[in-house]
Structure formats: structure tokens, C-alpha cells
N, C-alpha and C positions, 0 to 999 in steps of 0.2 A: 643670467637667467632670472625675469620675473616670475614669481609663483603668487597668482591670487585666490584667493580662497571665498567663496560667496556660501552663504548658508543660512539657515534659518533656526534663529536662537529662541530661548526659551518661552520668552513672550509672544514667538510668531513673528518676529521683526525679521527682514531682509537683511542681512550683515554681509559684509564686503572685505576684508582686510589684506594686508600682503604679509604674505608670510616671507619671503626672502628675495632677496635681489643677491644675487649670487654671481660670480666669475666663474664661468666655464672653461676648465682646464682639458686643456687634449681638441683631440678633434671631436665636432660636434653631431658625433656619428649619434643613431637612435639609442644605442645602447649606453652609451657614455650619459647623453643627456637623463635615463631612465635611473641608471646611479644615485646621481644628483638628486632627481625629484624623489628614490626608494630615501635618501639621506635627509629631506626635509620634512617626509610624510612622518620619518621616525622622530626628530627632535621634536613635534609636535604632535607626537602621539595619538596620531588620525589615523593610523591605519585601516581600521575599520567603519571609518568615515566617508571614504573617498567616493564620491556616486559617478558623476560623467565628469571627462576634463575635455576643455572646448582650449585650441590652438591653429593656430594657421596651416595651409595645406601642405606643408613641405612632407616630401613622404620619409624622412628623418623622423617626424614627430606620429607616424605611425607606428612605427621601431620602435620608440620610447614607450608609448603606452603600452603595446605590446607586452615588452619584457618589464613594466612596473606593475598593470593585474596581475602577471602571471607569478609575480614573486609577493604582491598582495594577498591572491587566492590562487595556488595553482589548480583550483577543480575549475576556473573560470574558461570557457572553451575561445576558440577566435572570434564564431560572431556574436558572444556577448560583449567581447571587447570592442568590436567592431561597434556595436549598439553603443555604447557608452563614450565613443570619441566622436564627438561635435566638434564643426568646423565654424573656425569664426566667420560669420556672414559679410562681413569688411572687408576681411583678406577675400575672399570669393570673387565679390565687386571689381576690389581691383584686379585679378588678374581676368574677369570679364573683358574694364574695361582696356586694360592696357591690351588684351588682343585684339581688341579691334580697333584701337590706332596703330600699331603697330607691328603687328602678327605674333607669331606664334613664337618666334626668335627675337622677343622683345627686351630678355636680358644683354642676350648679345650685340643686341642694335646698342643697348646704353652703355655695354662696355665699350664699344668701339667708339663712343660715342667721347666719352670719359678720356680715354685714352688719346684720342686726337685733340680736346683739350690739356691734358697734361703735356704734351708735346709742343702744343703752339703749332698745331699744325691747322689754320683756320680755312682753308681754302680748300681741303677734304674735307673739313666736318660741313661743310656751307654744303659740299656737294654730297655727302654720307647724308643730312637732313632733307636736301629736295628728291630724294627716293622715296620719302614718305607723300610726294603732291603736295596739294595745298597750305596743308600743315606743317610742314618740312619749311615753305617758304614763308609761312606768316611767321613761325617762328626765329627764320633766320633774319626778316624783316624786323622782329622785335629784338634780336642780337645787335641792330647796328643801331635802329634807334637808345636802346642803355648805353652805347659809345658816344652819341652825339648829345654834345654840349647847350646845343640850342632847343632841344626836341620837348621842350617845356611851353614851348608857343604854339605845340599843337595838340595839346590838351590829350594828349592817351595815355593819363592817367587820369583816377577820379578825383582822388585827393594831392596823392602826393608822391614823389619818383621812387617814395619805397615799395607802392604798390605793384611797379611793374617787376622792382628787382625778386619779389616775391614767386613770380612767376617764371624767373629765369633762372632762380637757383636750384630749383627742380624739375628739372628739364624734360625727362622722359616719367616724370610723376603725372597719373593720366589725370588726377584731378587737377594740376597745376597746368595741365595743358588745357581741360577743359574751362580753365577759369579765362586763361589767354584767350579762348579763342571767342569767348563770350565776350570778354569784355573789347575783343576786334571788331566784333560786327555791331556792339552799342559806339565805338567810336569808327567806325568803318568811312566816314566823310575826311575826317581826322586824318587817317594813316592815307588815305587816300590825295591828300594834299603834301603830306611829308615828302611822298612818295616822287609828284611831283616836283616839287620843290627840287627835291636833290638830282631831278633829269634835269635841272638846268645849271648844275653847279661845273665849272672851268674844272675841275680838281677829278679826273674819271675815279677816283677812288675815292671822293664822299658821295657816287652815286648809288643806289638798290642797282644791284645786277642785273640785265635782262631776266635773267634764268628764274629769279624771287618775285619778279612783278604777279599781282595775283591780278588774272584774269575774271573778267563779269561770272563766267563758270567756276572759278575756284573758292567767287564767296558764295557761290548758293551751292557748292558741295561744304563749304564752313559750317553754313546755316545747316544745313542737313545733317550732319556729325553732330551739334548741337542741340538739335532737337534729338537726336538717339541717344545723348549721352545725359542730357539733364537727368530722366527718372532715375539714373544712376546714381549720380550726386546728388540730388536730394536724398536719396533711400539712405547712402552714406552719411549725411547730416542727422539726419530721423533718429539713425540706429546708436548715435553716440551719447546716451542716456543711462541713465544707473538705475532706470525702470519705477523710480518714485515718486509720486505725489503727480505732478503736471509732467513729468520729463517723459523722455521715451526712451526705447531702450527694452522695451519686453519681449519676450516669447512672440508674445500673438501678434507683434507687430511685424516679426521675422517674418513670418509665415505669410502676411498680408502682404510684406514686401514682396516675395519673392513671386508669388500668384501677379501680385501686377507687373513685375518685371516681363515673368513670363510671357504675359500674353502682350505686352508692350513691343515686345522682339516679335512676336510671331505675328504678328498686323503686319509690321514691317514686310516679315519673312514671305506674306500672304503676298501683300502687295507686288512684290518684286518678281514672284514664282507663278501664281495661280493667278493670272487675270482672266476675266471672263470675257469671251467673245462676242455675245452679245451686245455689247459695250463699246464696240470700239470707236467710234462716232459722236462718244459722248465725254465733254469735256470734265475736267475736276470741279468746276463751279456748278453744273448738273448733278456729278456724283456726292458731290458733296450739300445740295439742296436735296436730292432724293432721298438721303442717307437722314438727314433732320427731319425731314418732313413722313418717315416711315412709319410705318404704326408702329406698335410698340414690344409686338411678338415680333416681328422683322429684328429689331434691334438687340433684343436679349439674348445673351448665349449665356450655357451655362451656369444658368440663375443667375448670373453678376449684372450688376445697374449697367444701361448703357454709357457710352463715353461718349465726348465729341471727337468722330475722328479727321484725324488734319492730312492730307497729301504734304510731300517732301516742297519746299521751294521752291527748287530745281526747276519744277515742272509747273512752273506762275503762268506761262505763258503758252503751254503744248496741249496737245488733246490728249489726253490719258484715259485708261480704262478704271470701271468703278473698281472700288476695294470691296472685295467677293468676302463672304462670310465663312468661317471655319464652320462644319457641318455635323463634325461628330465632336459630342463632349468628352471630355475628359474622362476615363472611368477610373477608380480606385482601385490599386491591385494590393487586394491583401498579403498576396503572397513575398512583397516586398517589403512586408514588416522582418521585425527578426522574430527568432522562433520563442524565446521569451515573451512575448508580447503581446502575440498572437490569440492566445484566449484568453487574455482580457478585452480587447477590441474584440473579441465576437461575441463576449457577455455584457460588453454594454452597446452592442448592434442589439441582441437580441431583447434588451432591456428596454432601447428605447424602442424599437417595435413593440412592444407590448404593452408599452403605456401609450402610445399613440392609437394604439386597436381600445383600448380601455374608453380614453378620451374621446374615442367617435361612438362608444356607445351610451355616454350619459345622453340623460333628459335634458331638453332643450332648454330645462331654467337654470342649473347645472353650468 
């Protein structure tokens, strides 16, 4: 178990340090782990220090926090505990993005996955991977190219053949998928000749199986995955900062992340759900000129700047309907603060109402 400690020391400086790297003995049930962190809050004599702790979503680490306020403060009630356990934004991401390559049984896809490599059993995991589409086969296509000897004369690497083992020892890691699958469609002529190549080899077993060949449809659902998975991975790069000087890494940057994510998915969600009938006649190079060329109230939602929005690949050559606008904003529900918190957020509601009433009555020199 790591324990870090972040805090703000005498001078107003941001401080960072690890207080323990620890062996977790027993099972690593919530209470067991709450032990552990009651036993390091004590040699370091923080008890009354301790403000929120941020960890990943396993609900093991609900249980722990749990029963370590409760033996910190036991007047502390559930949902001030509840308020004070932040979830790491990271861990979030991934299990976002690992659902939507993979579904909702995405552990057990990688044990089984795991398991039939431990086996040497390669001709069900070839067929356990093309369950997932596309992605199932570009990666199995990338399994045989790291076997072949020659696969250096077709350039699908950038630099050098570590970069691809990089990508293959992390198999069901969605960002090591999404790095694959990006760097398939910048070499997609490349694997596309390999591909070939080995449909004319005498030897039926140095050739890509029928089953793996990726059809003109399964690179532009690639590119489509791609395009829904970058705001991810960037957000993930963004957010791995210590929050100081030029780095990133803060608070507000969480928040701004997650607001764009937001509404990144639900354009998607809009497009696929809510097309508008009007529309149907009109192709994405229309929708997509009408949409730039809109005024400017047309584009805004939500007070946020407008974006340029892009249609899926997929659909380069079909008639599509426009991408329809979301119509009600967002409204803020107080009632989903916790109950501590709550009138403070309505005395500085009521505060800045009142200088904003103040500020519309000065003098126009003012």
C-alpha cells in the first residue's frame, strides 16, 4: 500500500510526500486496508490532519475510509465521509474507456484472455479476440506481425520494433489499445501490404487468417473508435501533473476535463439517438457547411464557446442527417451537494448576487 500525503506547509507551498509503502498482509478487504492507513495516520501523528483522501473506485476502498473517519472522528456521520472520499479521475477514465472497448465484463474478457496465453492455447485466444470486431482482429493481426522475422520492411513501426512490443504487452490496457489502433490507421497502407504479402505465401500458416483480414468497413469503425477515444487519452496525459508552475494536474483542470468529456459523448450520443427529420436529404458536407456558416446564437449552448463538430468517417460517402442540437441546459441541483456544504454555497450564491445588483447600480464613470 502507497500512502501520499499532499498539504500545504507553512510558507503556503504545495508539499507532496509518501509517507509509506507498505505490504498488505491478509486479505485486502476494506477494513483490513483501514488498519493499515489507522497505523500510519498514528506513527505520523496526523490524526487531526487528515481532510479528504482520493483513491481509486474499487468499493473495498469505500470500507476503508469508512471505518478510518469513523475511528478518527466517530461524531463523523456517512455522508460527510461520503463528501470527503474523492475518486481518482484516472482510474474513472479507464474503466470509461475499457467499457467501451470491451464491455462491462472487461475483467473477465482479460482473464480469459491471460489464461489462454498461459496455456499456449493460441487459436482460441485468436478466436476469444475476433468477438471484439475490428479491434479483436487488428490486434490479432499485430500478434503475428511481433512473430515475423521480416515485418521490418513494412515500416509499422515509427522508430523501432520496441514500439510495437510496447503495445502488445498490454493487451486489454485501453490506452495501449488506443495507442495500436492509432498508430494502424497512420500506417494503414503498411499493414495493408503485409497483409498481402503473406496471401501469397506457399506455407498456409505464415498467412492473416481469413477471419482477421480487416475489411474497408472495419478501418473506418477503427477511425471511429479513435476519434471517441482520443479526448480520453489526451485528458489522461493532461491530468498526470503535480499542478505546479507550467504542469498540469489541478483541481480546475479536473472539472474542465470532465465538462468536455461530458458533452464530447453526448454529441455522439445525440447524433446516433435524436436525428432530425427535417434533414433527411441532406448530406454531412451540407450539415456540416451549415453548422460553420450558423450565426452565432445557433452555435452556443450552455454559455460554452462553440466547437467544430466532425461526423464519424464511416459515413464519408452516405447521406446523413444534421447533428440536432441539445435544447435544455444543464441546470445545477443544489440538492446534490452534501448537507455540510450547503450553506456555504448559498452564502456565496447570495454574495455574488449582491455585488452583481451593487455593480449595476454605480455611475456610468464608475
Amino acid at each position: 500500500m502507497a500512502v501520499f500525503a499532499h498539504f500545504i506547509d507553512q510558507l503556503g507551498h504545495q508539499q507532496s510526500r509518501l509517507l509509506a509503502l507498505r505490504r498488505q498482509s491478509g486479505a485486502h478487504s476494506g477494513e483490513n486496508l483501514a488498519g493499515s492507513l489507522i497505523d500510519i495516520v498514528h506513527e505520523w501523528e496526523i490524526e487531526g490532519r487528515v481532510g479528504c483522501a482520493i483513491s481509486d473506485n474499487m468499493t473495498a476502498n469505500d470500507t476503508c475510509l469508512y471505518y478510518m473517519y469513523q475511528r478518527l472522528d466517530p461524531s463523523m456521520r456517512p455522508v460527510d465521509i461520503k463528501a470527503r472520499r474523492m475518486r481518482c479521475y484516472g482510474h474513472t477514465l479507464n474503466l470509461v474507456a475499457r467499457a467501451f472497448l470491451f464491455g462491462k465484463d472487461a475483467e473477465s474478457f482479460e482473464l480469459e484472455s491471460d489464461i489462454n496465453g498461459m496455456r499456449g492455447l493460441v487459436e482460441q485466444d485468436l478466436d476469444h479476440w475476433r468477438t471484439k470486431g475490428p479491434i479483436g482482429k487488428l490486434r490479432n493481426i499485430f500478434k503475428r506481425v511481433a512473430r515475423e522475422q521480416d515485418y521490418e520492411g513494412y515500416r509499422l513501426c515509427e522508430e523501432s520494433t520496441a514500439e510495437l512490443e510496447v503495445v502488445m504487452n498490454n493487451e486489454t490496457r485501453w490506452n495501449s489499445t488506443y495507442m495500436m489502433i492509432e498508430r494502424a490507421l497512420r500506417k494503414q497502407t503498411d499493414i495493408r501490404a503485409f497483409i498481402f504479402a503473406t496471401q501469397e505465401e506457399e506455407d498456409g500458416a505464415r498467412r492473416i487468417p481469413a477471419e482477421d483480414i480487416l475489411s474497408s468497413e472495419d478501418w473506418r469503425v477503427l477511425g471511429e473508435v479513435n476519434e471517441i477515444l482520443k479526448p480520453i487519452y489526451l485528458q489522461t496525459m493532461r491530468t498526470q501533473g503535480w499542478g505546479k508552475g507550467d504542469s498540469h494536474g489541478r483541481l480546475w483542470e479536473v472539472l474542465i476535463g470532465m465538462e468536455y468529456l461530458l458533452e464530447h459523448f453526448e454529441d455522439w450520443k445525440v447524433f446516433y439517438s435524436e436525428v432530425a427529420a427535417e434533414r433527411v436529404g441532406e448530406t454531412h458536407l451540407d450539415a456540416a457547411e451549415r453548422i460553420a456558416t450558423a450565426p452565432t446564437n445557433f452555435r452556443e449552448r450552455n454559455s460554452r464557446p462553440s466547437r467544430v463538430r466532425r461526423l464519424p468517417a464511416r459515413f464519408d460517402e452516405d447521406e446523413v442527417y444534421a447533428l440536432p442540437q441539445r435544447s435544455q441546459p444543464t441546470r445545477f441541483i443544489e440538492s446534490a451537494l452534501p448537507l455540510h456544504s450547503r450553506a456555504e454555497y448559498s452564502t456565496a450564491e447570495k454574495r455574488s448576487a449582491s455585488e452583481t445588483s451593487q455593480k449595476s447600480t454605480l455611475p456610468a464613470d464608475h
